[in-house]
FITI-789587 format. One line per field, with one value per residue (C-alpha): residue number from 1; residue in one letter; x, y, z. Coordinates in pm, 1 decimal. Layout:
<recs>
nr: (NUM / ...)
rest: (A / ...)
east: (X / ...)
north: (Y / ...)
up: (Z / ...)
</recs>
This chain:
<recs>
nr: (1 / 2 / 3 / 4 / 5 / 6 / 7 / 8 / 9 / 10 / 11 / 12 / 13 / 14 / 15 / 16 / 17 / 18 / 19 / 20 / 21 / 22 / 23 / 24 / 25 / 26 / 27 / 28 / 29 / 30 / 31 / 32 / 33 / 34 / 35 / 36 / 37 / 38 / 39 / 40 / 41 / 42 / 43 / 44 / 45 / 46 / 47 / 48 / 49 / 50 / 51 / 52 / 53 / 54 / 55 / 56 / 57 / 58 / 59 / 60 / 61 / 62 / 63 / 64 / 65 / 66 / 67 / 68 / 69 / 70 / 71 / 72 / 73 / 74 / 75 / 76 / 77 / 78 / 79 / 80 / 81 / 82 / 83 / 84 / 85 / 86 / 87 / 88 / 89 / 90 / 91 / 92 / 93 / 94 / 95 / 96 / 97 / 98 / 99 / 100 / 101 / 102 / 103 / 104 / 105 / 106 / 107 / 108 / 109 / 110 / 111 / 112 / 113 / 114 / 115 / 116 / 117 / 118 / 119 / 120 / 121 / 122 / 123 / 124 / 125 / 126 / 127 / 128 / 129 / 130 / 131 / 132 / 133 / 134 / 135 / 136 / 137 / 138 / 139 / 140 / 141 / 142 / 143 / 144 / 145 / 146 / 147 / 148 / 149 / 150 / 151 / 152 / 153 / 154 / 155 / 156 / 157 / 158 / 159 / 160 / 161 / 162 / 163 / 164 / 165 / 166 / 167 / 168 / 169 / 170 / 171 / 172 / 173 / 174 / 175 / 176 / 177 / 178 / 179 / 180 / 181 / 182 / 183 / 184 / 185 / 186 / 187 / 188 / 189 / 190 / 191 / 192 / 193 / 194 / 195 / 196 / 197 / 198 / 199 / 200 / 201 / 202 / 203 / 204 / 205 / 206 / 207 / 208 / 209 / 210 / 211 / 212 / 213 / 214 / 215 / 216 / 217 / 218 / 219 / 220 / 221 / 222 / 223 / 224 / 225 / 226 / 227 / 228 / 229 / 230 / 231 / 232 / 233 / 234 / 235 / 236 / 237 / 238 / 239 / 240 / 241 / 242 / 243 / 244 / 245 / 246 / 247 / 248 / 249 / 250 / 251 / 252 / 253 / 254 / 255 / 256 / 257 / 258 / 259 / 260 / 261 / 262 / 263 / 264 / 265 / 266 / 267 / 268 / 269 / 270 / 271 / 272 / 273 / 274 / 275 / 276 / 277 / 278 / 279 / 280 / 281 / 282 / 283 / 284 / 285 / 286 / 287 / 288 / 289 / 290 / 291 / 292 / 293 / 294 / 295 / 296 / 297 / 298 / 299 / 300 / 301 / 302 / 303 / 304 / 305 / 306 / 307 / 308 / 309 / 310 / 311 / 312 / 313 / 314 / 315 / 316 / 317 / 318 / 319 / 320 / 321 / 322 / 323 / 324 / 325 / 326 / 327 / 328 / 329 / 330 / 331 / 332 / 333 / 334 / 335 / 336 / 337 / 338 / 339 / 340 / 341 / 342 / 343 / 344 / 345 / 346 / 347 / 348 / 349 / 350 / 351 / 352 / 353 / 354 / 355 / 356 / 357 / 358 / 359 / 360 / 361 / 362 / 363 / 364)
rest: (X / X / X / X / X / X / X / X / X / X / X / X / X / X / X / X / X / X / X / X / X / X / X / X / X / X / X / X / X / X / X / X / X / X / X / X / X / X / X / X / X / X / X / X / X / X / X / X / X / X / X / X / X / X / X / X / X / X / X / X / X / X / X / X / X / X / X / X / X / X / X / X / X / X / X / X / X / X / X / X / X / X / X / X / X / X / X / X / X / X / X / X / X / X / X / X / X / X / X / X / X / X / X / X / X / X / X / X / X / X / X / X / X / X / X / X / X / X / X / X / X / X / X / X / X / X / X / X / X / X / X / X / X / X / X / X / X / X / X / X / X / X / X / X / X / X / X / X / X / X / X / X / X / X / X / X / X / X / X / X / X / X / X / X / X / X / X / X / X / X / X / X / X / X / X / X / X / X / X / X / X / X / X / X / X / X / X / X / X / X / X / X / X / X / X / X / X / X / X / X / X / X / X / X / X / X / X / X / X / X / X / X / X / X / X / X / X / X / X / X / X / X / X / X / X / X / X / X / X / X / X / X / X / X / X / X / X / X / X / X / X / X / X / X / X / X / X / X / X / X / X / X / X / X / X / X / X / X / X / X / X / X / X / X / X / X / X / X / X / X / X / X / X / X / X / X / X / X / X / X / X / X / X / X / X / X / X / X / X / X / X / X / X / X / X / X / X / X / X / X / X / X / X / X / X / X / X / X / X / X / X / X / X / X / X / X / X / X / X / X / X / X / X / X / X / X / X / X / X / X / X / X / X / X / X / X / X / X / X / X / X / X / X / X / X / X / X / X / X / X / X / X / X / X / X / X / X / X / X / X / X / X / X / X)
east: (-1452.9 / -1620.3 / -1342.7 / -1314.0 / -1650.0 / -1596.3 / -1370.9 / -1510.3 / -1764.7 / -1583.6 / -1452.9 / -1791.6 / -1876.7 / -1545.7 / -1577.0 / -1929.5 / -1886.5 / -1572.2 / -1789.6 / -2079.1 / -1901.1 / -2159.2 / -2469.0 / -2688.0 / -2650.8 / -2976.7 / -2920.0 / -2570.8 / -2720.2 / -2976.6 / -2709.4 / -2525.4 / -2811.8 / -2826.5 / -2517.9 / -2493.1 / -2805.1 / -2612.3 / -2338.4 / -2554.2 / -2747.9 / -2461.9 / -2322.1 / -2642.5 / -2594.9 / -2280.3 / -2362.1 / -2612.6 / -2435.6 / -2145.5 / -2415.5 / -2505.1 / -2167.9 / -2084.2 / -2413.2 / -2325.1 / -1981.7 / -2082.5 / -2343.8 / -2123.0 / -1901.3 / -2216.5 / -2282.6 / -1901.3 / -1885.0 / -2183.0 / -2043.8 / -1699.7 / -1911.3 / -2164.9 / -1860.4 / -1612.3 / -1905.2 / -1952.0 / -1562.0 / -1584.4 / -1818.0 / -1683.9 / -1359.7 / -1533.3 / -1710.2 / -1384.4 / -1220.4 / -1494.7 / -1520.2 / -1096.7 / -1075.2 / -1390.9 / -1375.6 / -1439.0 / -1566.3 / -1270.8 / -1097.5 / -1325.5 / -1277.7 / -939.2 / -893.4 / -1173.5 / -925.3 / -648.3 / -761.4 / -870.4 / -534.0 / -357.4 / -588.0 / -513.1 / -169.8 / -185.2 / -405.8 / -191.2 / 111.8 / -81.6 / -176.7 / 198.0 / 307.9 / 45.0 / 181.4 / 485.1 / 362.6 / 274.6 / 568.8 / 861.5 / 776.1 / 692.9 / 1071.2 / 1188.7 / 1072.6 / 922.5 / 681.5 / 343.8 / 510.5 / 529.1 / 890.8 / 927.9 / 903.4 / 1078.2 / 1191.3 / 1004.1 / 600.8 / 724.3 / 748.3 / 450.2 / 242.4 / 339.1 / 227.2 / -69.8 / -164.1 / -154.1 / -336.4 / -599.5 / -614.8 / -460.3 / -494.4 / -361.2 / -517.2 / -206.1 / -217.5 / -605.8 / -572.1 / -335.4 / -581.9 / -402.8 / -662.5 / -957.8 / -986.9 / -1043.4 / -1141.4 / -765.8 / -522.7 / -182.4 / -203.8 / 32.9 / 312.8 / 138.0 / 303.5 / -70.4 / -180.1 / -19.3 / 81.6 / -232.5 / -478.1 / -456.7 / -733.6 / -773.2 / -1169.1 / -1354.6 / -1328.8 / -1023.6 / -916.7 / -784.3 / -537.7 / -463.9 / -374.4 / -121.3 / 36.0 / 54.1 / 234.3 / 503.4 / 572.2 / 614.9 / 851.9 / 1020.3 / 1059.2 / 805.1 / 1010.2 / 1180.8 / 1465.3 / 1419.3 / 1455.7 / 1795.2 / 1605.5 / 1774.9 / 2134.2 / 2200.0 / 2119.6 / 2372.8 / 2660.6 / 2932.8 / 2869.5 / 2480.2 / 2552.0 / 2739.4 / 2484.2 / 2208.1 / 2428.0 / 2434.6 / 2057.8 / 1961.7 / 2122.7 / 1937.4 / 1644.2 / 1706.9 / 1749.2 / 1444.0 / 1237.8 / 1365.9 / 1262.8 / 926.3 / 861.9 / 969.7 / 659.3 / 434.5 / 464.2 / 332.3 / 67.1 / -34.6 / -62.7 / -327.9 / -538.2 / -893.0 / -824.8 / -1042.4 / -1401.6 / -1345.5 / -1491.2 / -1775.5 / -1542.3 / -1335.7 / -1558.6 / -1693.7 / -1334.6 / -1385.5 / -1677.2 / -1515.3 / -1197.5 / -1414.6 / -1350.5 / -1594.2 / -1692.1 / -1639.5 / -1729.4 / -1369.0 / -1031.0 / -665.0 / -401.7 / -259.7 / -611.1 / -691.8 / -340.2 / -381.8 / -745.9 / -634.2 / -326.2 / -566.7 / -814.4 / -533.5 / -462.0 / -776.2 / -1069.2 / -1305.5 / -1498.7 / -1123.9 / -1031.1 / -1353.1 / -1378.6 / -984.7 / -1083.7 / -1351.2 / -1152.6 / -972.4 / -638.3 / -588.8 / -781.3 / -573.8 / -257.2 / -418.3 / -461.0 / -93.5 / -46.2 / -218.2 / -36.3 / 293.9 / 173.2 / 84.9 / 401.5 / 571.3 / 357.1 / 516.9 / 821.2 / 805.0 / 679.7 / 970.7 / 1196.0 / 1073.9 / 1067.3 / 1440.9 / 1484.9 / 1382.3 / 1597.5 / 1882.4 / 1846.9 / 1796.2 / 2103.0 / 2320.0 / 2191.1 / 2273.0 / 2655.5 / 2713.7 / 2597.7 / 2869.9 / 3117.9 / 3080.3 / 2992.4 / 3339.4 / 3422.9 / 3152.5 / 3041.9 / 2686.6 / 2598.8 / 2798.2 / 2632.2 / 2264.9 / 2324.9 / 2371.5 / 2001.6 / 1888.6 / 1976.9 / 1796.1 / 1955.7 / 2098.8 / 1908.0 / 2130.3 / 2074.7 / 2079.9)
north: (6054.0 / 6369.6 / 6583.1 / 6439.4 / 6479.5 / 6840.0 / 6888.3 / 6805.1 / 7022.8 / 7327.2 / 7284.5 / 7215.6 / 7510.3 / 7726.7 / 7596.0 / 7703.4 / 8044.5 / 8114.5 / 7943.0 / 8178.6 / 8545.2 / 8693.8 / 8568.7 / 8768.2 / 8785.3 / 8607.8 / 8314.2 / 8248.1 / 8245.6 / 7990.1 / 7796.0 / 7825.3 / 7688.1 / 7420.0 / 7317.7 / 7341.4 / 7165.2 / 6835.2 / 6881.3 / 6786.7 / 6532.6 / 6372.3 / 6384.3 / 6218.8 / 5926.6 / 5876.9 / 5844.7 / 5623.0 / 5351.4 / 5372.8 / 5253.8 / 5013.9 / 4865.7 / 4914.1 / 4726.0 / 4430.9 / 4402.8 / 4394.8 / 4126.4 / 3958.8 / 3934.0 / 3821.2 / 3541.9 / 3453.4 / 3464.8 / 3266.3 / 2973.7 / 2989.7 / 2917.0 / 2644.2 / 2507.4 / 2502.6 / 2326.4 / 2042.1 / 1970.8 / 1958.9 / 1722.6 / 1505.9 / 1509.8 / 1358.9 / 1092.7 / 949.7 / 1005.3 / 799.6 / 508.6 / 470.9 / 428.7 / 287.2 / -144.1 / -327.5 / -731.7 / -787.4 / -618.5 / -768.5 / -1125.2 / -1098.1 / -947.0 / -1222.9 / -1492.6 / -1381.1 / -1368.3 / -1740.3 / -1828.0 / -1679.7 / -1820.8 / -2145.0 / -2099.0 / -2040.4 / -2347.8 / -2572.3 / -2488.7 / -2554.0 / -2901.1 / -2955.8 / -2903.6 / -3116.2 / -3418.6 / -3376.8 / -3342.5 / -3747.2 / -3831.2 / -3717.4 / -3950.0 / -4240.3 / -4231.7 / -4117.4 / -4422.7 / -4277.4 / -4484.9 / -4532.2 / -4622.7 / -4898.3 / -4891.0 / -4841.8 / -5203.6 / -5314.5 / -5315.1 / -5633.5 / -5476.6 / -5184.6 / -5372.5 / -5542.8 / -5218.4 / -5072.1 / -5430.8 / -5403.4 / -5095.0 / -5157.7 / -5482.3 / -5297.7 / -4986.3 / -5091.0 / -5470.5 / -5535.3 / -5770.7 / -6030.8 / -5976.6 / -6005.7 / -6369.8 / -6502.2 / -6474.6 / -6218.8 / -5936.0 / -5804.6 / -5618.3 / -5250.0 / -4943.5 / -4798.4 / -5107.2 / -5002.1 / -4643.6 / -4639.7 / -4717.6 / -4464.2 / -4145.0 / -4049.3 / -4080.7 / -3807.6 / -3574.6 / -3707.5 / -3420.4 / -3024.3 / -3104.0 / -3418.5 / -3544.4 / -3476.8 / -3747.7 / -3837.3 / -4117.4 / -3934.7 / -3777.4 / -4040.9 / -4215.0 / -3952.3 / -4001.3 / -4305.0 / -4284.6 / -4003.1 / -4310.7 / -4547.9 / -4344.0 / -4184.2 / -4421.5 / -4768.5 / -4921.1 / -4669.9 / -4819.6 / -4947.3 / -4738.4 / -4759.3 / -4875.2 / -4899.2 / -5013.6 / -4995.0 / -4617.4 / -4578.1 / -4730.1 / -4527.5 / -4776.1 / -4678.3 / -4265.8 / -4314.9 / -4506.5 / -4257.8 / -3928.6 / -4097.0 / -4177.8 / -3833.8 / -3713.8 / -3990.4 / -3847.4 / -3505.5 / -3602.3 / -3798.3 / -3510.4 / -3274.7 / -3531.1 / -3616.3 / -3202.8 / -3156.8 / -3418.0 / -3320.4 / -2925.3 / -3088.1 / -3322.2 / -3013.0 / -2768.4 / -3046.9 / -3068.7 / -2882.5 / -2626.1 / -2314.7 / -2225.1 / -2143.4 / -1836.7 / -1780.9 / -1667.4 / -1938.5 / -2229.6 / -2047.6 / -2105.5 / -2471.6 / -2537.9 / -2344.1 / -2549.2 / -2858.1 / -2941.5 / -3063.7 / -2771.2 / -2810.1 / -2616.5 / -2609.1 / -2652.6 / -2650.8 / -2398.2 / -2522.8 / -2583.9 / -2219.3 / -2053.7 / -2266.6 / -2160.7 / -1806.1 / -1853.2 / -1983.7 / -1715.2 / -1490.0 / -1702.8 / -1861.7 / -1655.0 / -1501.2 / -1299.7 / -1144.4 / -1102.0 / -958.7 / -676.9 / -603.5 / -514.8 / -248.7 / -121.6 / 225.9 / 349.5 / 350.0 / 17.1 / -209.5 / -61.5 / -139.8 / -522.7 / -477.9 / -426.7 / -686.9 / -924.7 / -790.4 / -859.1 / -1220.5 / -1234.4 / -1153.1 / -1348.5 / -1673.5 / -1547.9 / -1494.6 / -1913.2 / -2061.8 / -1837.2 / -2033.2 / -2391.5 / -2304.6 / -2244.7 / -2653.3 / -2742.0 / -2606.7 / -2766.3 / -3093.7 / -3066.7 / -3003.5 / -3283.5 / -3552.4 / -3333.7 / -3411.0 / -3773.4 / -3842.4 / -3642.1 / -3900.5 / -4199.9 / -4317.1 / -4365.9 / -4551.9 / -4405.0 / -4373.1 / -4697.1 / -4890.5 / -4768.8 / -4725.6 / -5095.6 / -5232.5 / -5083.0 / -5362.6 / -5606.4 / -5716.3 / -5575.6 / -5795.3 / -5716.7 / -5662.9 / -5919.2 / -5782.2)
up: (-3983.8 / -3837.5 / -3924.2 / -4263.0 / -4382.7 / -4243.0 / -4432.3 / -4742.0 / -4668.3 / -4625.9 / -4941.1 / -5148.1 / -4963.9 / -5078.1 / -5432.9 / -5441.7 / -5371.2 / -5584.9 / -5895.5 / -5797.9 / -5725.2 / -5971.5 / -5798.8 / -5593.7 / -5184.9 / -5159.4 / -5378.8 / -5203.1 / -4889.0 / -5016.1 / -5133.8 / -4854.7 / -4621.5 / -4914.2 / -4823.1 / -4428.2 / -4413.1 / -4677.8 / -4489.9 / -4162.4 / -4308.4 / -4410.8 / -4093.6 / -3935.1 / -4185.7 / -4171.3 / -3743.3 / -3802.6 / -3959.9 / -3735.9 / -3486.1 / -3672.6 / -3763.1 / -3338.4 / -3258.1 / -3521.8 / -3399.1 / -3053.9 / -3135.3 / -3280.7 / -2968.5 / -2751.8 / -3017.5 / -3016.5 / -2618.3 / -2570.3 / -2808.8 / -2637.6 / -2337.9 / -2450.6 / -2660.7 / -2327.4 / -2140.0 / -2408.4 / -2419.1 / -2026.8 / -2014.2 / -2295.0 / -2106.8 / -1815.3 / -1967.7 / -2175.8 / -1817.7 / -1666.1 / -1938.7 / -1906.6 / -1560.3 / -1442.7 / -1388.9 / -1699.6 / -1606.8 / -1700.0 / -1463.1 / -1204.6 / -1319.4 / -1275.3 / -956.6 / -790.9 / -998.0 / -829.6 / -499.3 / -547.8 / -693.0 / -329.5 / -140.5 / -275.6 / -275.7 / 104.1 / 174.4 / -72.0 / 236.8 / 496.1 / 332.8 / 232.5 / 604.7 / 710.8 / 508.4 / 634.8 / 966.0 / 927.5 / 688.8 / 878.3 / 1209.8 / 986.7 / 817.4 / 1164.1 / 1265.1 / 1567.6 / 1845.1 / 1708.2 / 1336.9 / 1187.9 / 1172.9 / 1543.4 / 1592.9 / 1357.5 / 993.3 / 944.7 / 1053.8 / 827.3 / 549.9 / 655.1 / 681.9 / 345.3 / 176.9 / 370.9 / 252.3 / -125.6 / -79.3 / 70.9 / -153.4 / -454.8 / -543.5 / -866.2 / -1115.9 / -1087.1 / -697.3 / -681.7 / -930.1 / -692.0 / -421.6 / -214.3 / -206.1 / -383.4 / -705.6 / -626.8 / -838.9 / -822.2 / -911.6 / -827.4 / -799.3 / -547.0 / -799.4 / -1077.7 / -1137.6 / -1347.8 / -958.8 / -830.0 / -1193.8 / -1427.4 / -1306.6 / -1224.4 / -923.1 / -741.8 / -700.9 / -412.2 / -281.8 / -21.2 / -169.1 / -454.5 / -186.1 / 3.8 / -347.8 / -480.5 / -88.9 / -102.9 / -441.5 / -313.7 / -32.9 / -280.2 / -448.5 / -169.2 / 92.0 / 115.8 / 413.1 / 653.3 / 829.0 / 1191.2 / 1527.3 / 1721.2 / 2078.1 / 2429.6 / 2497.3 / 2101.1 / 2096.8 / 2379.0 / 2273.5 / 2094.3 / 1768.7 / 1819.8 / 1836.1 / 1539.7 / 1344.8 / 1497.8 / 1333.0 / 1013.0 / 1082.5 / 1144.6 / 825.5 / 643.5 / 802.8 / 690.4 / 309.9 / 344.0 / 447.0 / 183.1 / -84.9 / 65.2 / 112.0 / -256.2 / -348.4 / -90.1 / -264.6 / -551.8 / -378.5 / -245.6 / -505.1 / -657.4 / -350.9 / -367.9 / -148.8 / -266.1 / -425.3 / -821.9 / -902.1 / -1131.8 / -1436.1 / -1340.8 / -1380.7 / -1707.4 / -1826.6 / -1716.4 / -1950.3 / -2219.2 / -2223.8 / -2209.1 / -1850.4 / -1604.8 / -1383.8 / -1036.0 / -726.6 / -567.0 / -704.6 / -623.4 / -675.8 / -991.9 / -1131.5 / -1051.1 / -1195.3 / -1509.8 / -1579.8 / -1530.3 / -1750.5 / -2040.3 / -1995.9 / -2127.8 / -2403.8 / -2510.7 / -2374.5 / -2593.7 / -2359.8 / -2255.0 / -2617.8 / -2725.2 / -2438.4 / -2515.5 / -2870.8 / -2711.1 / -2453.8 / -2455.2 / -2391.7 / -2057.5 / -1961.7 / -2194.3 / -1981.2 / -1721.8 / -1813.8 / -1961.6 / -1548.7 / -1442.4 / -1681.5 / -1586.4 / -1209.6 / -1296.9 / -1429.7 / -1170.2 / -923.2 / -1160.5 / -1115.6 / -727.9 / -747.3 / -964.4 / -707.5 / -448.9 / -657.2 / -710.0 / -365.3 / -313.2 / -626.9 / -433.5 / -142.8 / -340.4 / -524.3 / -218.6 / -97.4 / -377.6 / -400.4 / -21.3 / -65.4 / -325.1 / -184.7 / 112.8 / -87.5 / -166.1 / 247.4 / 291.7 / 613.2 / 563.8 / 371.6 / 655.7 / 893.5 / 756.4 / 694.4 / 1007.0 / 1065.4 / 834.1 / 1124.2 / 1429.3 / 1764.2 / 1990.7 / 2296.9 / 2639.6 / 2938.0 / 3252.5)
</recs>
C-alpha cells in the first residue's frame, strides 16, 4: 500500500508540473512542498488505520481464543456430569443387586434343607434300625396312622372317636399343603406338614427289612438287589419333592425392596422368606413395579442397558434352574422306562412281594 500511494503521488506531482510549465520557480516549489507534505500526510493516515484494523483483528483473536477456551471448559465439564449421571447406581440398580443376593442365598439354603430331608427319608424307606419299618411292615403301618391321627385328625376320623380335631385336618393328604403357598409360616409345623404330605404321596408304608438268615440266603440276596433298586427309585422320587419342599422353606431375610413388593402386591410382609417367594417377588417387580417403571422412564442411555443386563442375567440365572430341574426330569423318566422295560418278567413285583410277608425265623 506504501508503494501504491507513492505512486500516486508521483504522478499528482508529474501532472502538476506539466499543467503549470508557465508558472514561476517560486510558486512550483510551493506547490511542490504542497504536495510532498499531502503526499506524507496521507501516508501517516493511511498507517494509522492499518493499526487500527491490526489491533481489531488481533482483538478479535484474543476474544475468539478466550471463548474457545471458556467454551472447551463448559463442554468438559458437561461431558463429565452426563458421564457421571449414566454410570453412577440408580436405587434401582441397588435394589436389584441386594434382591439377588437374597434370591442365591436362598437358593443355597433351600439345598441344604432338601439334603437334609433326605437325610431322614432315605433310612425310613430303607427301612433301616431305628425305623419304623425295621421291625416290621406291620409298626410301619402303624407309625404312619399314628402320625396323621396325631397331626391331622379329620372331621370323620375325629366323629368316630379315633382322635381329636386339630387345626390342620388332613393335610397330610393335601397337595394345597405342600404347593398352596410361595413361603411356608414360621412356624414348623407348616414344614413338617408339606413332609408329611410328600410321604403320603411318595411312600406311607415302606416295605419291611430283610433281617438275619433271610438276608443270607440266595432267595434273600435276590430279593435284597431288587430291594436296593426299589430303594433307589424311591429316593429319586422323594428328592424330586423334597426340591420343592425346599424351595418353600423360609430360608433367607427379604430385603427391604423386597418386602415393599410384598405390601404392594397385597401380600402380608414377612421378615424371612424362601427361595421361590424371593425369585417371584423379584420377577413381579419387573413386571408390576411402579417405583422400577417410574425410575426407567428417567433414566438415561446407558443405565437402561444396564438394567437390559441385569434382566438378561436373571434370565439366564432361570435358565441355569430349569437346566438343573431337567436334569431331575431325566433321571425320573429313566426310571419309570427301566421299570416297564422289566415289568413284563415280573422280577421285581415277585420279589418286592414276598417282602409283604412275615419271615420265617431259623431254629437253631
Amino acid at each position: 500500500m506504501r508503494t501504491f500511494l507513492l505512486s500516486t503521488v508521483a504522478v499528482v506531482v508529474t501532472a502538476a508540473a506539466l499543467s503549470n510549465v508557465s508558472r514561476p520557480a517560486h510558486a512550483e516549489v510551493a506547490d511542490t512542498a504542497a504536495i510532498v507534505q499531502l503526499m506524507v500526510r496521507t501516508i501517516q493516515g493511511f498507517t494509522q488505520v492499518s493499526n487500527y484494523l491490526k489491533g481489531q483483528v488481533s482483538a478479535l483473536q484474543q476474544t475468539t481464543d478466550a471463548s474457545n477456551v471458556a467454551n472447551f471448559a463448559v463442554q468438559k465439564d458437561l461431558r463429565g456430569v452426563v458421564v457421571r449421571d449414566e454410570h453412577v447406581a440408580t436405587p434401582s440398580a441397588c435394589e436389584a443387586l441386594d434382591n439377588g443376593q437374597a434370591i442365591a442365598v436362598a437358593a443355597g439354603q433351600s439345598w441344604i434343607v432338601s439334603n437334609s430331608i433326605s437325610r431322614v427319608s432315605d433310612p425310613r424307606g430303607e427301612a433301616a434300625p431305628n425305623m419304623p419299618a425295621y421291625v416290621g411292615q406291620a409298626n410301619a403301618q402303624a407309625a404312619n396312622t399314628a402320625i396323621h391321627l396325631g397331626r391331622y385328625c379329620g372331621e370323620g376320623e375325629a366323629q368316630d372317636g379315633m382322635c381329636t380335631l386339630g387345626s390342620r385336618p388332613n393335610w397330610d393328604q393335601r397337595a394345597s399343603t405342600m404347593l398352596g403357598a410361595l413361603a411356608y409360616g414360621d412356624t414348623p409345623e407348616d414344614l413338617t406338614a408339606a413332609n408329611d404330605y410328600v410321604t403320603n404321596l411318595i411312600q406311607p408304608v415302606p416295605p419291611r427289612a430283610l433281617r438275619t438268615d433271610e438276608v443270607r440266603s440266595l432267595a434273600g440276596q435276590d430279593k435284597q438287589a431288587w430291594r436296593r433298586r426299589y430303594n433307589a427309585m424311591i429316593s429319586l422320587a422323594r428328592t424330586a419333592m423334597n426340591d420343592i419342599v425346599a424351595a418353600r422353606t423360609n430360608t433367607v431375610t427379604l430385603t427391604p425392596a423386597q418386602r415393599e413388593q410384598q405390601r404392594a402386591q397385597g401380600m402380608t410382609q414377612t421378615a424371612k422368606g424362601s427361595w421361590m417367594l424371593a425369585a417371584e417377588l423379584e420377577v413381579n417387580r419387573y413386571v408390576s413395579g411402579r417405583a422400577w417403571a417410574r425410575d426407567l422412564q428417567r433414566m438415561p442411555p446407558a443405565a437402561r442397558q444396564i438394567e437390559q443386563i441385569k434382566l438378561d442375567a436373571f434370565r439366564a440365572y432361570i435358565d441355569w434352574q430349569q437346566f438343573k430341574a431337567s436334569q431331575t426330569q431325566t433321571a425320573l423318566l429313566s426310571a419309570i422306562l427301566a421299570d416297564r422295560a422289566e415289568a413284563p418278567f415280573g422280577r421285581p413285583q415277585q420279589a418286592l412281594l414276598g417282602l409283604a410277608t412275615m419271615p420265617v425265623p431259623t431254629t437253631r
